[in-house]
N, C-alpha and C positions, 0 to 999 in steps of 0.2 A: 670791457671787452665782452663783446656776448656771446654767450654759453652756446656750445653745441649740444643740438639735441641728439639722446642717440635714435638710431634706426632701429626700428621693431624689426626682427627675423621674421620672413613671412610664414605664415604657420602650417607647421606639417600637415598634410593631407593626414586623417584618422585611418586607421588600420585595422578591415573587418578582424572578426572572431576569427576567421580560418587563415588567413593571413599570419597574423600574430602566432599560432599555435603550430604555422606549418613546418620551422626549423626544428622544433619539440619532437613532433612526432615522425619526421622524417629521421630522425639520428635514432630513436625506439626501434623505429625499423629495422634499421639498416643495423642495431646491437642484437636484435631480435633474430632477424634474418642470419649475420653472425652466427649466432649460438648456435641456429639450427643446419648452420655447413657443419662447424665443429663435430656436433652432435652424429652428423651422419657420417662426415669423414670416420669418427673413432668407430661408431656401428661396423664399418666396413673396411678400417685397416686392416691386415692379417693378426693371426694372432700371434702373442710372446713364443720366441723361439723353444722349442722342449727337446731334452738331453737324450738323446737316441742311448738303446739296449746297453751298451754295447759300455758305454759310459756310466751308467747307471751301475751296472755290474761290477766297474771296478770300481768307484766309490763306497759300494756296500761292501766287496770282499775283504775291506780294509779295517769292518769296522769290529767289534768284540762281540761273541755269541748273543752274549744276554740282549746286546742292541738289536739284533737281527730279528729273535724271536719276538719283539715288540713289533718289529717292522713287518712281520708276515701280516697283518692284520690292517695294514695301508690300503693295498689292492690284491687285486687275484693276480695280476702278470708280478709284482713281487714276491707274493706267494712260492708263486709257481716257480721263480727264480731262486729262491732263497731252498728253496727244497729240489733243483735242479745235481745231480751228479757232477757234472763239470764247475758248477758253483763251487759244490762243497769242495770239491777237489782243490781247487785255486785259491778260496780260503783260507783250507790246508795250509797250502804253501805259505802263506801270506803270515799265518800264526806263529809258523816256525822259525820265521825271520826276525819276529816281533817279540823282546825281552817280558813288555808287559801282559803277555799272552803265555806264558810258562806258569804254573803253578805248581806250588809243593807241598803235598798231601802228607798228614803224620797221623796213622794212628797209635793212640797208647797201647801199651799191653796191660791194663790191668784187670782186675779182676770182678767184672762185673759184666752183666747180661746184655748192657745195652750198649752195642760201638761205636765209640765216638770217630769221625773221621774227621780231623780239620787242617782247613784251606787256604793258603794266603799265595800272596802275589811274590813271585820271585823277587823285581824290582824292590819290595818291602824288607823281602830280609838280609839284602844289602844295604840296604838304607839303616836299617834299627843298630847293624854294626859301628856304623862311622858315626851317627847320633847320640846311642848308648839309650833307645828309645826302645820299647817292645815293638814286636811284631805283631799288628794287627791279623788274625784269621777268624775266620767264617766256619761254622760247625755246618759240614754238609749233611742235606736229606740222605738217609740210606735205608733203604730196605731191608723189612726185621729179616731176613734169610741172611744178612752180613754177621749177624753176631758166632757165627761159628767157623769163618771164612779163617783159613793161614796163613796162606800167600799172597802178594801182590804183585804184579808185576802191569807193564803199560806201552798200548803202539797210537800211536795218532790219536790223543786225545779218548782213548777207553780202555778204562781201568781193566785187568783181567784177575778175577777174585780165583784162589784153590780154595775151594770150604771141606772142610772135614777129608782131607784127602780123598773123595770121593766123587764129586761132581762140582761144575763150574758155572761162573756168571759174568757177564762183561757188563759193564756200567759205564754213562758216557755221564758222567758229573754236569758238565758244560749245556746239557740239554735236558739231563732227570729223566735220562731212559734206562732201563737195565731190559735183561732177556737171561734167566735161567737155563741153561742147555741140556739135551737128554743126557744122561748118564752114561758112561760107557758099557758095554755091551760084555760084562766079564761077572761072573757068579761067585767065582773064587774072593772070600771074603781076608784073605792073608795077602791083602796086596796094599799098599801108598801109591796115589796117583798125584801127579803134579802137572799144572798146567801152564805153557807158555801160549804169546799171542802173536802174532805178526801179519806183516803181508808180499804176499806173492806180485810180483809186478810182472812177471810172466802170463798169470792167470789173471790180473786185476781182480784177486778177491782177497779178502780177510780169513786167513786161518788159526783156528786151535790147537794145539799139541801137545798130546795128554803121554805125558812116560810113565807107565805102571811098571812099578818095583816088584818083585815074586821074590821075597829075601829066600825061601826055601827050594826054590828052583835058580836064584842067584841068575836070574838074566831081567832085561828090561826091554817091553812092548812098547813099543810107538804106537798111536793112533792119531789122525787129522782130520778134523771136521772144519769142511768150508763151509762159509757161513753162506747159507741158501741154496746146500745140498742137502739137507734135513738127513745129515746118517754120519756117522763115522766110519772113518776107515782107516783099517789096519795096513802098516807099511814093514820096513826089515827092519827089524829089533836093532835096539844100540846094540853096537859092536862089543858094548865092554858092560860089565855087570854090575859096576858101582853104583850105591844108590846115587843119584842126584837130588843134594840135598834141597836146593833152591830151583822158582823157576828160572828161564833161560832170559836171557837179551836178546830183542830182536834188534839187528846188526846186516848193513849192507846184503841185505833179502837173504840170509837165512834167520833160525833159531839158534843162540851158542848158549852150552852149560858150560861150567866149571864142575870138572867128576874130581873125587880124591880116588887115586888109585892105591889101593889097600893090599892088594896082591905082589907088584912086583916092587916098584921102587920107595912105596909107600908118599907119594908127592899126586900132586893138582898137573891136571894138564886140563885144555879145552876142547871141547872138542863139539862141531857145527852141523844141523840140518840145514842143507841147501833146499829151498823150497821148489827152484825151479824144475830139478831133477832129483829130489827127493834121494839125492846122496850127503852121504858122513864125511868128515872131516876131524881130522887129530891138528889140534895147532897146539905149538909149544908156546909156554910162559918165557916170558924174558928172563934174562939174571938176575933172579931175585933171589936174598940167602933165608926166605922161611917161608914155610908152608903155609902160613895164616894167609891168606888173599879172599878178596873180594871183586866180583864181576859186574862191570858196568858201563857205560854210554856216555862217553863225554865229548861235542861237537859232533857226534857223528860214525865217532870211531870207538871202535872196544878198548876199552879201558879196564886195567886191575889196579886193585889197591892191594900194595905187599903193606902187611904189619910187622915191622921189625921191633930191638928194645926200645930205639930210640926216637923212630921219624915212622909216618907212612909214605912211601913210595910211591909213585901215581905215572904209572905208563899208560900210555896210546899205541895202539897197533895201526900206523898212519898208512898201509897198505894192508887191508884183510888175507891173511893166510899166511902170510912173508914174516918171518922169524926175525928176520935180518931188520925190519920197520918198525918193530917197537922201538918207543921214543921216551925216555922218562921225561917228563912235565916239571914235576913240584918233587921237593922231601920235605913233608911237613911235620913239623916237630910236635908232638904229644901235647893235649892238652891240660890243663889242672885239672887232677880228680879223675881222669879215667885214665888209669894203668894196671887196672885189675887181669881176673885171669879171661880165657877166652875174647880176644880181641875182636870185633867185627868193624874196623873201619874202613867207613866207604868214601870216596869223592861222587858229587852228585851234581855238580853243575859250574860251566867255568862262566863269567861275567864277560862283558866285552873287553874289559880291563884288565882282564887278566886273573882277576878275583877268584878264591874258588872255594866253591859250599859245600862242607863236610860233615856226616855225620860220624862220631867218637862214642863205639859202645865196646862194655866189656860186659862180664856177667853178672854187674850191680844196675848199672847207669847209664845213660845215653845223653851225648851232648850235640848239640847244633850250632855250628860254627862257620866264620868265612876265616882263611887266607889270604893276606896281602901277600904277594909276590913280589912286590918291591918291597915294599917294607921289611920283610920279614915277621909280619907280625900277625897274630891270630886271636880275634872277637869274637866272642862268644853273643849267641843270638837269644835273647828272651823273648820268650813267647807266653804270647796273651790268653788268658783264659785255658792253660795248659796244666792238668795236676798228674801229671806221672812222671817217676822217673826214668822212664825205660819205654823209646817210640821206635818206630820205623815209618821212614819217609820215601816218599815215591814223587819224583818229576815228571809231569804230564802238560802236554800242550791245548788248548781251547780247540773244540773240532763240533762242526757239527754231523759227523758220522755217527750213523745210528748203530748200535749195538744188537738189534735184531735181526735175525735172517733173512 
């Protein structure tokens, strides 16, 4: 059988240069051309959406001092915000709401030139109780003018120093501001001045309140210096002659002391400058069976600490002025090792839990402790880098209020 031959395919027509290359450079293009829509589209999209003032503002008031003071150095409009009045104001607020924003200052009493003040986080020395861990704190900057300071006391975040009974200083720790103030305007060198701090919410300003003692004339001068009136001024003398040994509480916009009355009944009563009409006030102590007490601030409300044999007492005055509204809290029972003579214990802060931090001093010793309230049971707080045995502690909130006039 004879073979089939095959068919030759007839042969492609050849295919110039530009031919061949023109599928090539046509899809170049057309990737090239591409790139260059993208390229302009992005040129001319709007830009990423940005967080109006307003926004901005409450993100920052939320955040802790030290952050802020880094952040002033971003731009000038947060500058300018962050050192804005109604900032600080809202901050404020925002601190006092905030557990990790409280701190608790303790200086030692001992005996040496240079004063130590030191810092730690509230948060901390609840934590070190349930752990059985120390309390970390921070030795604050102070100004050499502190080493002869007496008192302490504290309104929104600044310290208010008495030095030498004689003149005063307010220190904002949180921002490493202080301001020395004129001395009061009295030549008579037989006199003790003590100074409280607060603020007026009728006036929106910060005032001082200086009670000079006259033990040989047996009365006591009021003066108040508002900060950024550059002067003191004299107002009507307390009513009553007792020295006041301590500063006062600033408490629902007045000043309150705790006076011992030595004349008639020989007992503590309290008694209030109202800032906004610069009137007195007599408020009674609850029923408590001993004269040992202690004046202080706890949630908000005035609060005393009775020292009896066995507990200390811890009332709230849950309506200011109303006799009938003190409310006992806690009876916390004595701690190991301090039941010496002269009692000074104070309650100093209650925890969201219920918790509450006490300081335990007599006339050797001073301890630092929490209260369980459910429990019933009471931890003792060690502290880091701490050599005396005899402090006083002060509860202060992060603020960035300037302590100058």
């Amino acid at each position: 059988m004879p073979r089939r031959r095959k068919q030759r395919r007839p042969p492609v027509p050849s295919r110039s240069f530009a031919e061949e290359w023109e599928p090539i450079i046509t899809t170049k293009k057309r990737r090239r051309r591409r790139r260059l829509t993208t390229t302009t589209e992005t040129l001319t999209s709007p830009p990423l959406p940005t967080l109006s003032s307003d926004i901005v503002a409450e993100i920052l008031c939320r955040l802790p001092v030290q952050h802020l003071l880094k952040l002033r150095c971003i731009c000038k409009s947060w500058k300018a915000l962050i050192s804005d009045n109604k900032f600080i104001e809202k901050h404020l607020i925002m601190s006092k709401a905030s557990r990790d924003r409280h701190h608790l200052t303790i200086y030692p009493r001992i005996d040496s030139h240079d004063l130590e003040l030191w810092d730690s986080i509230i948060p901390t020395v609840f934590s070190s109780t349930m752990s059985s861990s120390t309390v970390k704190q921070t030795r604050l900057w102070c100004p050499n003018v502190f080493n002869n300071f007496v008192y302490l006391c504290s309104c929104d975040g600044i310290l208010c120093f008495t030095i030498m009974y004689r003149s005063v200083l307010l220190w904002n720790p949180s921002i490493r501001r202080f301001y020395i103030y004129p001395p009061l305007p009295i030549k008579d060198e037989r006199r003790e001045s003590v100074y409280s701090f607060g603020y007026d919410h009728f006036t929106q300003s910060y005032k001082i309140v200086a009670v000079t003692n006259f033990r040989a004339k047996r009365k006591n001068e009021v003066r108040v210096y508002t900060l950024g009136m550059d002067s003191w001024r004299r107002i009507k003398d307390l009513p009553y002659s007792d020295f006041i040994i301590r500063p006062g509480v600033f408490v629902s916009g007045t000043i309150t002391w705790l006076v011992y009355d030595a004349t008639i009944t020989s007992k503590h009563f309290i008694i209030s400058l109202d800032f906004e009409n610069e009137s007195y006030q007599k408020l009674l102590l609850p029923n408590v069976e001993t004269d040992t007490c202690m004046l202080g601030v706890l949630r908000d409300f005035l609060c005393i600490s009775a020292s009896t044999d066995m507990f200390v007492d811890v009332w709230i005055m849950k309506e200011f002025g109303n006799k009938e509204s003190w409310t006992k809290l806690y009876q916390v029972p004595y701690c190991t090792g301090v039941r010496g003579l002269y009692p000074r214990h104070k309650a100093l802060y209650i925890s969201n839990d219920d918790q509450l931090l006490m300081i335990f001093r007599d006339s050797r010793q001073s301890k630092l402790g929490v209260y369980d309230f459910k429990s019933g049971t009471f931890n003792m707080s060690k502290l880091e880098s701490f050599n005396s045995d005899y402090m006083d502690p002060e509860v202060y909130v992060e603020s960035l209020i300037s302590p100058c006039s």
